[in-house]
N, CA, C and O of each residue as an XYZ file, in Angstrom:
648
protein
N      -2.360    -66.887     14.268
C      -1.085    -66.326     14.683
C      -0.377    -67.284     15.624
O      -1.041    -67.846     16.495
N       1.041    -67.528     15.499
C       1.578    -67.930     16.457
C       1.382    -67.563     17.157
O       0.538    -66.668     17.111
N       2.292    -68.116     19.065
C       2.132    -67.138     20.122
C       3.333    -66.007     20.481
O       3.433    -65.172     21.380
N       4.289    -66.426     19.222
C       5.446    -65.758     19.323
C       5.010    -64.436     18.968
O       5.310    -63.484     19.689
N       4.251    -64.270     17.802
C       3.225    -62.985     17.067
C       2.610    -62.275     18.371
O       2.876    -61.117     18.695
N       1.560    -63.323     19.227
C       1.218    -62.972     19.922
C       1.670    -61.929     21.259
O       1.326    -60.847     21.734
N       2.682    -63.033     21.515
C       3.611    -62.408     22.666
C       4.056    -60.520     21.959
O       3.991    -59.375     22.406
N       4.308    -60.906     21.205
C       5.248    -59.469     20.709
C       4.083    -58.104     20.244
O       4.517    -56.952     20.280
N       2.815    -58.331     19.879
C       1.923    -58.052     19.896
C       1.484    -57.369     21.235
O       1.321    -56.149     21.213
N       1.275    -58.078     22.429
C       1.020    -57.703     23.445
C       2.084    -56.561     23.838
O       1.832    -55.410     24.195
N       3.536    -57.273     23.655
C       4.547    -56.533     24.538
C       4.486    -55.010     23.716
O       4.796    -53.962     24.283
N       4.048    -55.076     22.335
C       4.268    -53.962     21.732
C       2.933    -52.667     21.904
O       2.937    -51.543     21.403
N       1.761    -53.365     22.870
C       0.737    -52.678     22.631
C       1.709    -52.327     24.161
O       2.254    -51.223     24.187
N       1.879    -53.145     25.236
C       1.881    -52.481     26.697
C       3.148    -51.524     26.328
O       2.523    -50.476     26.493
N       4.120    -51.193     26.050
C       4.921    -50.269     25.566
C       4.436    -49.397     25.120
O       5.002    -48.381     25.524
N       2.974    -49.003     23.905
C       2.291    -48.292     23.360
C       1.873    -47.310     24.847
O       2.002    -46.094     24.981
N       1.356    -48.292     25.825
C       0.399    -47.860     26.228
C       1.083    -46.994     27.742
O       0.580    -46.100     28.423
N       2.421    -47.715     27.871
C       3.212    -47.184     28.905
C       3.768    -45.777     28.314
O       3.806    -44.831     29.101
N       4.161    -45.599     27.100
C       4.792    -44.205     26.507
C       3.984    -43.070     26.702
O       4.488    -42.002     27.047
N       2.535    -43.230     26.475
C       0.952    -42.639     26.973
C       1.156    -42.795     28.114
O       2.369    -42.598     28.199
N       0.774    -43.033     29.139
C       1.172    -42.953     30.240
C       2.083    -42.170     31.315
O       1.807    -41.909     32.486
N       3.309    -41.856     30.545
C       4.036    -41.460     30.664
C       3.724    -39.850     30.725
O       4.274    -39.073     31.506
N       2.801    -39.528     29.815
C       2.328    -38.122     29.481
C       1.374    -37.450     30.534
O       1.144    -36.338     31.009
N       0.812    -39.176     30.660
C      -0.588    -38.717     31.702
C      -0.757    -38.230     32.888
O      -0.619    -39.040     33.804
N      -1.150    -36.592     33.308
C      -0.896    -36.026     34.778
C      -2.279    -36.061     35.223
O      -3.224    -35.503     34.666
N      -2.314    -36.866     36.423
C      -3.099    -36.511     37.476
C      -3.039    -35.927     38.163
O      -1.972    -35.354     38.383
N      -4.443    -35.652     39.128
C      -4.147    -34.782     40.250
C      -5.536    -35.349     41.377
O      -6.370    -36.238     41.203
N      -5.355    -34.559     42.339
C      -6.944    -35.286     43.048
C      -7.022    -33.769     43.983
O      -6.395    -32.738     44.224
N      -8.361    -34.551     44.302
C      -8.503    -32.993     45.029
C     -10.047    -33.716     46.278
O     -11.098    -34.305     46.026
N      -9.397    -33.254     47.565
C     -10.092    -33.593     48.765
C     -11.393    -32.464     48.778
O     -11.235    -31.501     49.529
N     -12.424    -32.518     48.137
C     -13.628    -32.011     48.340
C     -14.479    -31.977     49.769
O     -15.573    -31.480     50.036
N     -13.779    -32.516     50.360
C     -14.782    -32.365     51.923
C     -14.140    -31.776     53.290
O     -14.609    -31.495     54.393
N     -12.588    -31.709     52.586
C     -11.546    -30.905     53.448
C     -12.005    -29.531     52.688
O     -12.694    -28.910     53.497
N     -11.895    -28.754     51.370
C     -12.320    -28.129     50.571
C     -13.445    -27.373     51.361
O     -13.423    -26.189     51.700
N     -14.631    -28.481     51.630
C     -15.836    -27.520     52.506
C     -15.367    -27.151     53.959
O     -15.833    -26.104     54.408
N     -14.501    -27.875     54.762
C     -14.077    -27.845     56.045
C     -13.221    -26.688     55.991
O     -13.144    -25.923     56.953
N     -12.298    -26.436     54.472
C     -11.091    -25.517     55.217
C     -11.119    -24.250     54.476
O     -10.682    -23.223     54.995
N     -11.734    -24.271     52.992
C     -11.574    -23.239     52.616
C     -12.330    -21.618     53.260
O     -13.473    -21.600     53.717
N     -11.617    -20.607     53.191
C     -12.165    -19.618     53.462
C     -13.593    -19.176     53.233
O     -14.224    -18.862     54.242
N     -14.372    -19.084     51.720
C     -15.438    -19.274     51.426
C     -16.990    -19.928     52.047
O     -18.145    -19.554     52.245
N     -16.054    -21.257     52.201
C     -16.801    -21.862     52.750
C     -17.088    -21.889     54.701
O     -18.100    -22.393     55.188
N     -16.110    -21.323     55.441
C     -15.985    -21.060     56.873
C     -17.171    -20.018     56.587
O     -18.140    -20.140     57.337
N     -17.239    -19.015     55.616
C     -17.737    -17.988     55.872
C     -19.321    -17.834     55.297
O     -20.118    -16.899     55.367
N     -19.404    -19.124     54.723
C     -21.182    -19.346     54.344
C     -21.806    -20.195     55.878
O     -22.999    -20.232     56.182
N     -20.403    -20.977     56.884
C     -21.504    -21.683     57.273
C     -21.701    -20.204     58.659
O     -22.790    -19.995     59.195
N     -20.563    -19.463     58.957
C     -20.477    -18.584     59.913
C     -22.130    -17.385     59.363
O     -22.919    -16.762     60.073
N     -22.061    -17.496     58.225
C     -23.350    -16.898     57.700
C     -25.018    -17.271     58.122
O     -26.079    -16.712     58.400
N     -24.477    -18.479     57.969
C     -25.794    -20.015     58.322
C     -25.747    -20.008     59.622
O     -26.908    -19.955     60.028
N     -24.936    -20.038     60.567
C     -24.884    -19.873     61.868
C     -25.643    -18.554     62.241
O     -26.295    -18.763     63.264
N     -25.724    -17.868     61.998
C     -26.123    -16.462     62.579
C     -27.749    -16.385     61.682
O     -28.684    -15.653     62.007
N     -27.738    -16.978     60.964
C     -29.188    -16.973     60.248
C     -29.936    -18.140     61.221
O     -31.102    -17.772     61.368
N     -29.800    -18.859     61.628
C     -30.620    -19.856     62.027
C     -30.127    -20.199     63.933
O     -30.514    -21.062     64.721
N     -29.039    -18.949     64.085
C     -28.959    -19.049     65.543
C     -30.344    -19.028     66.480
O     -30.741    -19.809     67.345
N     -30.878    -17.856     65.961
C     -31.653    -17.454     67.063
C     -32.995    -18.392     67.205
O     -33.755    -18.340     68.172
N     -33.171    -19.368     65.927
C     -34.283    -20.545     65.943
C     -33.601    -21.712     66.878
O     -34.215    -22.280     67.781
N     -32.105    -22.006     66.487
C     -31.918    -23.119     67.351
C     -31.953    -22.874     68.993
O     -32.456    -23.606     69.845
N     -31.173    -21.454     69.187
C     -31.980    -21.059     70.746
C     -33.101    -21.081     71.071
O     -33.380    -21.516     72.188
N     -34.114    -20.614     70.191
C     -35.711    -21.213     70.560
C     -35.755    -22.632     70.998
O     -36.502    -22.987     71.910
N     -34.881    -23.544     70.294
C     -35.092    -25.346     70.403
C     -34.274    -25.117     71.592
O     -35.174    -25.544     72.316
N     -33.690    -24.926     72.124
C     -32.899    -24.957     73.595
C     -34.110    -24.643     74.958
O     -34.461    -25.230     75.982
N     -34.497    -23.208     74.154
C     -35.498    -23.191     75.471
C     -36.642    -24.106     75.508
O     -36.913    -24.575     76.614
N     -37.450    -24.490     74.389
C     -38.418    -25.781     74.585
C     -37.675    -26.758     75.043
O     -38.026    -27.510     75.953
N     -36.557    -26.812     74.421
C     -36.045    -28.738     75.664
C     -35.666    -27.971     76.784
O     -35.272    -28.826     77.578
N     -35.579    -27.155     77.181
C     -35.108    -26.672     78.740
C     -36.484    -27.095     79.169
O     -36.657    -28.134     79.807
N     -37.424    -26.325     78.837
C     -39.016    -26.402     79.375
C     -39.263    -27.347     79.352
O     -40.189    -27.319     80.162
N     -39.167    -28.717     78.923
C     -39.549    -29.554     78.440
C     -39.041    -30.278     79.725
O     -39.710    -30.883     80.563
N     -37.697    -30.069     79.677
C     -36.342    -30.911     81.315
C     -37.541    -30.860     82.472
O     -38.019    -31.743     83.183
N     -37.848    -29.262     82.330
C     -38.442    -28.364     83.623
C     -39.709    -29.412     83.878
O     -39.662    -29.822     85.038
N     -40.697    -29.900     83.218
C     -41.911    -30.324     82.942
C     -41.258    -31.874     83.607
O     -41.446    -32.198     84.780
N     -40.667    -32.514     82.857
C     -40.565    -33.684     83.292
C     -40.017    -34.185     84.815
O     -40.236    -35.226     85.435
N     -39.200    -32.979     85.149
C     -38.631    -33.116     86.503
C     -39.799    -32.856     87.523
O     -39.882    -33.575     88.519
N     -40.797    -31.741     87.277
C     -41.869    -31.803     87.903
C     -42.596    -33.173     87.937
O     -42.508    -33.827     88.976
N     -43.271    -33.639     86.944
C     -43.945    -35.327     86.791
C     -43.486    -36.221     87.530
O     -44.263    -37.059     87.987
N     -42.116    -36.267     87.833
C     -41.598    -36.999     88.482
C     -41.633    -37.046     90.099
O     -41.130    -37.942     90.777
N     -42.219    -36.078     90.516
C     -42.441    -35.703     91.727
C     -43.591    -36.644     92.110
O     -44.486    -36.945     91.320
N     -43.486    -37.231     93.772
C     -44.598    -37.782     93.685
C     -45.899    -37.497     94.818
O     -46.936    -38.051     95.180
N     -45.149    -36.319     95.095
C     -46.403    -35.669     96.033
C     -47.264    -34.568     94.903
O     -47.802    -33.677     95.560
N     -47.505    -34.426     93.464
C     -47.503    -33.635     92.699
C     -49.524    -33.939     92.573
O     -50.020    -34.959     92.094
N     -50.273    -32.816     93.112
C     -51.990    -33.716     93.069
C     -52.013    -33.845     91.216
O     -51.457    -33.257     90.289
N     -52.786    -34.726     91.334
C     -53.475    -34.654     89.856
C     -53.411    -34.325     89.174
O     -52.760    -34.524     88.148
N     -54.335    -33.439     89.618
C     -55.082    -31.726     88.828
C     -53.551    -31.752     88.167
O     -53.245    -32.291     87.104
N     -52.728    -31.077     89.016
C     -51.407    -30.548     88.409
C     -50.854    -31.350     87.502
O     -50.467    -30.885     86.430
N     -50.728    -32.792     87.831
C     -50.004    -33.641     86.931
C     -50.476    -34.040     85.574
O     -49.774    -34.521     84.685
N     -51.810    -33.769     85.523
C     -52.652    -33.887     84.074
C     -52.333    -32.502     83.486
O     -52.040    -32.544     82.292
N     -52.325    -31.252     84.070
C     -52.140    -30.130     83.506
C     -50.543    -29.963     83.026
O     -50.178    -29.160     82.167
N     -49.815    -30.726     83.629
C     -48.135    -30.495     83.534
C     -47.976    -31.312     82.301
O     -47.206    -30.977     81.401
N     -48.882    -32.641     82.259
C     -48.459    -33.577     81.255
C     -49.318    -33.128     80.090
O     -48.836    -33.694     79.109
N     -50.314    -32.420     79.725
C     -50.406    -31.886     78.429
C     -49.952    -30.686     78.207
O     -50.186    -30.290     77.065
N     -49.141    -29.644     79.178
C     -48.303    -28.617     78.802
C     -47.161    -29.216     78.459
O     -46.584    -28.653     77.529
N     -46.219    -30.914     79.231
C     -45.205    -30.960     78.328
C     -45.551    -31.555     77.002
O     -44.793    -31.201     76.099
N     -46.445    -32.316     76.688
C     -47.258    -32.848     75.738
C     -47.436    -31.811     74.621
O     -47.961    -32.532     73.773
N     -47.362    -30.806     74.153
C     -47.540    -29.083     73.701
C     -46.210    -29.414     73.680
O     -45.933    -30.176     72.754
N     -45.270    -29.094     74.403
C     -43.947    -28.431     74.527
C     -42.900    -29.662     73.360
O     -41.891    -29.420     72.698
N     -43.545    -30.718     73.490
C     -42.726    -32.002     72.195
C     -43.166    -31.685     71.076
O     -42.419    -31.774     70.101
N     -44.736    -31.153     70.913
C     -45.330    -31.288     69.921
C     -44.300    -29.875     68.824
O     -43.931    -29.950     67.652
N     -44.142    -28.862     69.725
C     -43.935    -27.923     69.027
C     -42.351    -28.079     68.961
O     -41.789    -27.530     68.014
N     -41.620    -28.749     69.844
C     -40.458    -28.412     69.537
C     -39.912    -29.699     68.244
O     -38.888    -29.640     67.563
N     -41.068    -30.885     68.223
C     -40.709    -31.410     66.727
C     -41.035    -31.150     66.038
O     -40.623    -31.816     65.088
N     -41.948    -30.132     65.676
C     -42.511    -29.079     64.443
C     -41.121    -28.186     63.683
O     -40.621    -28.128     62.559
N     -40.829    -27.453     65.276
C     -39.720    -26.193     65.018
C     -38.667    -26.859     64.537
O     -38.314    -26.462     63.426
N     -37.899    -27.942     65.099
C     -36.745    -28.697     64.613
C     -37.105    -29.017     63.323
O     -36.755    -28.363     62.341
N     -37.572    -29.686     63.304
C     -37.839    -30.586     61.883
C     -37.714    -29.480     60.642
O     -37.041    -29.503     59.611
N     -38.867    -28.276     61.304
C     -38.765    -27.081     60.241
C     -37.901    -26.060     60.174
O     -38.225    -24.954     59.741
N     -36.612    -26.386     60.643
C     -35.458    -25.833     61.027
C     -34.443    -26.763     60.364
O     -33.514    -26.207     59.777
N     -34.472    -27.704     60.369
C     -33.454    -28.496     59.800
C     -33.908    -28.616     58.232
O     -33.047    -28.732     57.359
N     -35.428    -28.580     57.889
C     -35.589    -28.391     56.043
C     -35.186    -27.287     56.132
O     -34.310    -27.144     55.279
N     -35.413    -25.896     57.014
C     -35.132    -24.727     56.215
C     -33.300    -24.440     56.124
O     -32.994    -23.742     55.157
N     -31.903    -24.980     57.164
C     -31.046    -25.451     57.129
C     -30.442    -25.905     56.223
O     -29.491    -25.320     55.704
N     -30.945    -27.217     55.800
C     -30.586    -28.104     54.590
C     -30.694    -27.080     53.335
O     -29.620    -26.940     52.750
N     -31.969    -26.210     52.719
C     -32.421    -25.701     51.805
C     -31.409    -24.500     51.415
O     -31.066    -23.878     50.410
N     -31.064    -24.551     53.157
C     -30.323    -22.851     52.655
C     -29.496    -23.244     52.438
O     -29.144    -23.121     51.265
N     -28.417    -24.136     53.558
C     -27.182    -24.962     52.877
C     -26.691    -25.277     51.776
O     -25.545    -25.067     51.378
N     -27.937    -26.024     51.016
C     -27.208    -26.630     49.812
C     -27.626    -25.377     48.558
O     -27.189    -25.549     47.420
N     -28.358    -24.326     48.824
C     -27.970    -23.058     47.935
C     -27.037    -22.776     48.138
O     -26.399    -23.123     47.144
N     -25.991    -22.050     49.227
C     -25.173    -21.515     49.173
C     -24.251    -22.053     48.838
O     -23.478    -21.425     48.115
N     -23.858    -23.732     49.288
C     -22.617    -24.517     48.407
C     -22.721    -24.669     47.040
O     -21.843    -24.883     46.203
N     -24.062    -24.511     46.912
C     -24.562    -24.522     45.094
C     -23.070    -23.782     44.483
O     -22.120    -24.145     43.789
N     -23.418    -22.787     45.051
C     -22.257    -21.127     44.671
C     -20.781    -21.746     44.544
O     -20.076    -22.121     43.607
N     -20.681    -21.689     45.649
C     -19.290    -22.327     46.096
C     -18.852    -23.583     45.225
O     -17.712    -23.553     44.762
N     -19.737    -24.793     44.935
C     -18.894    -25.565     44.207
C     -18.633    -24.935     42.852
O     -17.542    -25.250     42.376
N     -19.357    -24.142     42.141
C     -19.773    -24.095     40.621
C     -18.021    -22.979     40.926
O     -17.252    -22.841     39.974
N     -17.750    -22.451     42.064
C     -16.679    -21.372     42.104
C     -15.661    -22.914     41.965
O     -15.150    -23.349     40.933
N     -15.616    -23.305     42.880
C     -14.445    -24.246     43.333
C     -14.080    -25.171     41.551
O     -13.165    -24.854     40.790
N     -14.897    -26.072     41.361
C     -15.333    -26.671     39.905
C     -14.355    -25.865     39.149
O     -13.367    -26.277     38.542
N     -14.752    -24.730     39.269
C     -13.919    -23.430     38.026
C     -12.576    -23.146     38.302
O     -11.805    -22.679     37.464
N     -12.196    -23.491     39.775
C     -10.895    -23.016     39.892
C      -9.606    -24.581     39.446
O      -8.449    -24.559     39.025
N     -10.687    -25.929     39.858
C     -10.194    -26.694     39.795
C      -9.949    -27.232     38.224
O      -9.185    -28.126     37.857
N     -10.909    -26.337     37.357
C     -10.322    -26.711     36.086
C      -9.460    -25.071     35.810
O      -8.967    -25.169     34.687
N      -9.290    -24.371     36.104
C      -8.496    -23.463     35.795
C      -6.810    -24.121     36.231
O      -5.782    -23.728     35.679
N      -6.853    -25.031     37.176
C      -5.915    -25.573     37.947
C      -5.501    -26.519     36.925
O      -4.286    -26.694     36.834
N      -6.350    -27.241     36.043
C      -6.080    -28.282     35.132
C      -5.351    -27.658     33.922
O      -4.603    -28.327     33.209
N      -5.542    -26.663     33.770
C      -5.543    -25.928     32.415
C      -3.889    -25.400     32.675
O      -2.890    -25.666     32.007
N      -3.992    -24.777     33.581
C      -2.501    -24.151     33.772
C      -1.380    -25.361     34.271
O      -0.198    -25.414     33.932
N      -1.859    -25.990     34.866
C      -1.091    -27.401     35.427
C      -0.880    -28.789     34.318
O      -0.405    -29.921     34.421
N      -1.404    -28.127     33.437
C      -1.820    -29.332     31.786
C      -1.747    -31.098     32.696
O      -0.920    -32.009     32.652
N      -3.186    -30.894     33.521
C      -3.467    -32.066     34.412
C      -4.713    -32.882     33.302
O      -5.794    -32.302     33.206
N      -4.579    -33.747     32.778
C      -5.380    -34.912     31.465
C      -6.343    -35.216     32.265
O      -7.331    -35.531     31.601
N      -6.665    -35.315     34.204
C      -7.581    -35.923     34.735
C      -7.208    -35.553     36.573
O      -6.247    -36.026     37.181
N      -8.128    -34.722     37.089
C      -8.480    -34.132     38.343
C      -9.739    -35.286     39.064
O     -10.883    -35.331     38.611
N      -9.390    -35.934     39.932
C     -10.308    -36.620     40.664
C     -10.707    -35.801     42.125
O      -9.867    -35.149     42.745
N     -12.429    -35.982     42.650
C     -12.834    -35.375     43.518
C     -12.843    -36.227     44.653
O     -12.541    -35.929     45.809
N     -13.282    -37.495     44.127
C     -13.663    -38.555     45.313
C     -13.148    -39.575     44.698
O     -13.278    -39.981     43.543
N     -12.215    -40.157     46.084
C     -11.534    -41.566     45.619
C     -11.508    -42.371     47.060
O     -12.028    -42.031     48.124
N     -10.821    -43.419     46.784
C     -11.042    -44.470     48.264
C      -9.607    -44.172     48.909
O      -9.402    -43.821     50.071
N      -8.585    -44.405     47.826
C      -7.158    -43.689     48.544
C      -6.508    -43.119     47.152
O      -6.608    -43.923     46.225
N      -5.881    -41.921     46.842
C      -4.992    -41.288     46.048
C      -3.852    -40.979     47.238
O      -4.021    -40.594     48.395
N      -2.705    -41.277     46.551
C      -1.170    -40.764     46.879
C      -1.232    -39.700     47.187
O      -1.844    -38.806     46.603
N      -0.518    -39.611     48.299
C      -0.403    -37.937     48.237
C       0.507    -36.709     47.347
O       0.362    -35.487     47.332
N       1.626    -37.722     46.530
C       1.630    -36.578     45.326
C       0.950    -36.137     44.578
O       1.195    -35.026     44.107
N      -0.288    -36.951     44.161
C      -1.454    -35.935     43.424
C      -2.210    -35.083     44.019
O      -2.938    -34.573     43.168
N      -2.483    -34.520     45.402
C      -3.244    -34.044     46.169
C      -3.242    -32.807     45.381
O      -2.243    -32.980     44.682
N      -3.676    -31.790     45.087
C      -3.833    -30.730     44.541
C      -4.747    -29.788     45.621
O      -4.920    -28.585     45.424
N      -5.441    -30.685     47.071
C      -6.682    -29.543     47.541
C      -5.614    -28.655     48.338
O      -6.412    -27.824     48.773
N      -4.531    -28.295     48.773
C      -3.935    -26.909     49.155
C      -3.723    -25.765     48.006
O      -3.919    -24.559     48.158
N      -3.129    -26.642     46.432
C      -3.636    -25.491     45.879
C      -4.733    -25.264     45.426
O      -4.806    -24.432     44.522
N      -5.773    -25.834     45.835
C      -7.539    -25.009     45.263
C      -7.567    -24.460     46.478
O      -8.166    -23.385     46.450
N      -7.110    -24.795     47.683
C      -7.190    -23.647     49.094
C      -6.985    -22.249     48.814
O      -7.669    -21.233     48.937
N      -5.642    -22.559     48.332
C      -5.215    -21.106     47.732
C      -6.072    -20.450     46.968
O      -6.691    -19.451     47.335
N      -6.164    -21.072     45.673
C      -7.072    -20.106     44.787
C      -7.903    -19.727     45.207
O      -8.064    -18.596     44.747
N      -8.821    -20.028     46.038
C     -10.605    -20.006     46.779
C      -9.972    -19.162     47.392
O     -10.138    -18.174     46.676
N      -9.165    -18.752     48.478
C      -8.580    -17.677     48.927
C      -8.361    -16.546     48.667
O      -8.399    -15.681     49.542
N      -8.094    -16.296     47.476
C      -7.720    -15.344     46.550
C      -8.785    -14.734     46.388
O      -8.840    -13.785     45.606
């Protein structure tokens, strides 16, 4: 082929491909504002909060006890006796409060990511219900920067609202 063929070839595919284009609606949607703002979701972690309050107050009072223990050690008129007995009661008091944490933050995580389980498979559904009625060809969740005319997460706010 010439390049004259060529040239006109090209210009005739990018024209092809701009007319397509033309059709093509995006949209995007902020998934982590989504967990931050929607209603649903305030109200699984306000759920999670009150389920696992009264363990993380347990972890408050071992590091309180724990403050209490070390401020004693530090004393230096403190005999012995006492200071060997203070240092394996705070010695106990780490042991258990990195047991409780640790087994507070798997049981946290576990419950967490059940309950968003819910929530995305809801959200997912609204955001293609959003595609469907909005005749959107392609909904993005995670990007590095989208425009803000495609933003679509106020209306999945809404719907999740509803």
């Amino acid at each position: 082929m010439k390049p004259n063929k060529w040239f006109g070839l090209a210009a005739g595919m990018l024209l092809a491909w701009q007319c397509q284009a033309d059709d093509f609606k995006l949209g995007y949607v902020n998934i982590e504002r989504v967990y931050r703002e929607a209603t649903p979701a305030l109200a699984i972690m306000k759920r999670l909060d009150q389920e696992f309050g009264p363990r993380r107050e347990e972890l408050k009072g071992l590091q309180a006890k724990g403050k209490k223990l070390e401020a004693q050690l530090v004393k230096p008129d403190l005999p012995d006796s006492e200071r060997k007995s203070d240092q394996r009661e705070l010695d106990a008091v780490i042991r258990d409060y990195n047991a409780k944490s640790a087994s507070l933050s798997e049981d946290f995580n576990q419950r967490r990511a059940e309950e968003f389980a819910a929530f995305l498979q809801r959200a997912n559904q609204a955001v293609r219900d959003i595609a469907e009625k909005g005749h959107y060809d392609l909904i993005l969740q995670d990007s590095v920067y989208v425009s803000p005319k495609y933003d679509l997460t106020d209306t999945l706010l809404k719907a999740l609202d509803q």
